[in-house]
Each structure stands twice: as C-alpha cells, then as structure tokens.
N, C-alpha and C positions, 0 to 999 in steps of 0.2 A: 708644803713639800717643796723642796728645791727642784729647778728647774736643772739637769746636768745638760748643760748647753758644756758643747766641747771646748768652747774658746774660753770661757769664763770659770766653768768647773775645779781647771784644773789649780786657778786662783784663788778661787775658793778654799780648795784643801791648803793650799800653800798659808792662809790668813789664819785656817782654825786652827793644823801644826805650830803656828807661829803664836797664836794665844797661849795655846796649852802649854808649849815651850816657857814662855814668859811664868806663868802660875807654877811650873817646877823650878825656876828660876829664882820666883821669887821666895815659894818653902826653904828652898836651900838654904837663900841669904840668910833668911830667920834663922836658920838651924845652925846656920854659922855664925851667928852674931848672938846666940843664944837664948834670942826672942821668943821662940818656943820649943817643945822638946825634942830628942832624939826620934822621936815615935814617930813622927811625923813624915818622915824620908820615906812612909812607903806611897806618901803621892807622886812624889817627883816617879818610882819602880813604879807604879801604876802606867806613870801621862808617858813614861817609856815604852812600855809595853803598844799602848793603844795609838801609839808613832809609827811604829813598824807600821799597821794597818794601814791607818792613813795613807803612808806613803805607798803602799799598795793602789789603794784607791786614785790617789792621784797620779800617779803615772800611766793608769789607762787612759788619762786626757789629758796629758802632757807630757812631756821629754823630759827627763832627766834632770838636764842643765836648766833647762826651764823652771820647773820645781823646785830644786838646790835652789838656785836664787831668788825666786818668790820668795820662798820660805826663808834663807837666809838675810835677806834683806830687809823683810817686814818684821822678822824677829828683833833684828838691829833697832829696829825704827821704835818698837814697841816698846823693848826692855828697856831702852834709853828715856822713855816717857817717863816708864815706871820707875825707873829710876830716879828721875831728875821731878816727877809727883808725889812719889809714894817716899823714897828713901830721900829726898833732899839732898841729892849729887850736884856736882856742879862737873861742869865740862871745857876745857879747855877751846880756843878758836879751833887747833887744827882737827877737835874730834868734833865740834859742829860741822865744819868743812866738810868731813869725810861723811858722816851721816847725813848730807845735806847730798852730794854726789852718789851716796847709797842708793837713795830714794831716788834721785834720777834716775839710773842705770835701774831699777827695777819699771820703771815707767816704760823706760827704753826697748828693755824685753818683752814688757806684756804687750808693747802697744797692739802689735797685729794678732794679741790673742783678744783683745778687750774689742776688738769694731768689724 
C-alpha cells in the first residue's frame, strides 16, 4: 500500500496521470497510423474518464499549478521516450533543449514537495 505522505502523494498522482496519458497516446498513434483498429479508441474514453478521478485524488495533496506541471511535464518527458524507443522519432537540438529545461523546471517545483 502506498504511503499518502502529503509532500510526495501529490507526485505520485502527477507520474501515474502521466503514464496512463502516454498509453492513450500511444493507442491513438496506432490508430492513426493504422497499426491497429478503430475499436480500439475506447481506451484512450476509458484512461479519460479515470483522469478526471485522479486529478480529484491528487489535488487533495497538492495545488493545482503544482499538479498541472507534474503532470504536464513528466508526461512531455515520458511520451518523448516513447517516442524516440517505441516509434523511432528523432528530435531536433531545440526540442532536446526544451525537454531537457522541462525536466528541470519540474525539479524546480517539486523540490520543497520531495524533502
């Protein structure tokens, strides 16, 4: 069982939103690239759905803004992997640059939730 420590909790939620994001992410691509079928879009309605909650969850242990960028920035970090692993992207310098200050700037925020 997870420990819901107020400082770390809220990071927590922002990391699984930010999975599950990625995994409807990635349905999509397929679906748009034709990789697999129509049928399939009801996960991405599914990891929709079970997002609202989440973000319920996680705002009882953290702020808003706080959350928003967790989540928005580990999702950047994530889908870029899986991009640049799974789908074989390539990235030009100034979007390494920018995901590379992403990652900082979420460091930046959590630092006084994480110690």
């Amino acid at each position: 069982m997870i420990i819901k420590n107020d400082k770390t909790f809220g990071a927590f939620i922002a990391f699984i939103l930010s999975l599950i994001g990625t995994v409807s992410l990635i349905v999509i691509k397929k679906i748009d690239s034709k990789m697999i079928s129509n049928q399939w879009i009801i996960i991405p309605i599914v990891i929709s759905i079970i997002t609202i909650f989440l973000t319920f969850i996680g705002l009882k242990y953290t702020s808003l803004t706080v959350l928003n960028m967790q989540w928005n920035v580990m999702s950047n970090v994530i889908v870029t992997l899986a991009g640049i692993l799974y789908f074989n992207e390539v990235h030009s310098t100034y979007e390494i640059i920018g995901l590379t200050l992403g990652f900082i700037s979420i460091m930046i925020l959590s630092i006084e939730h994480l110690f």
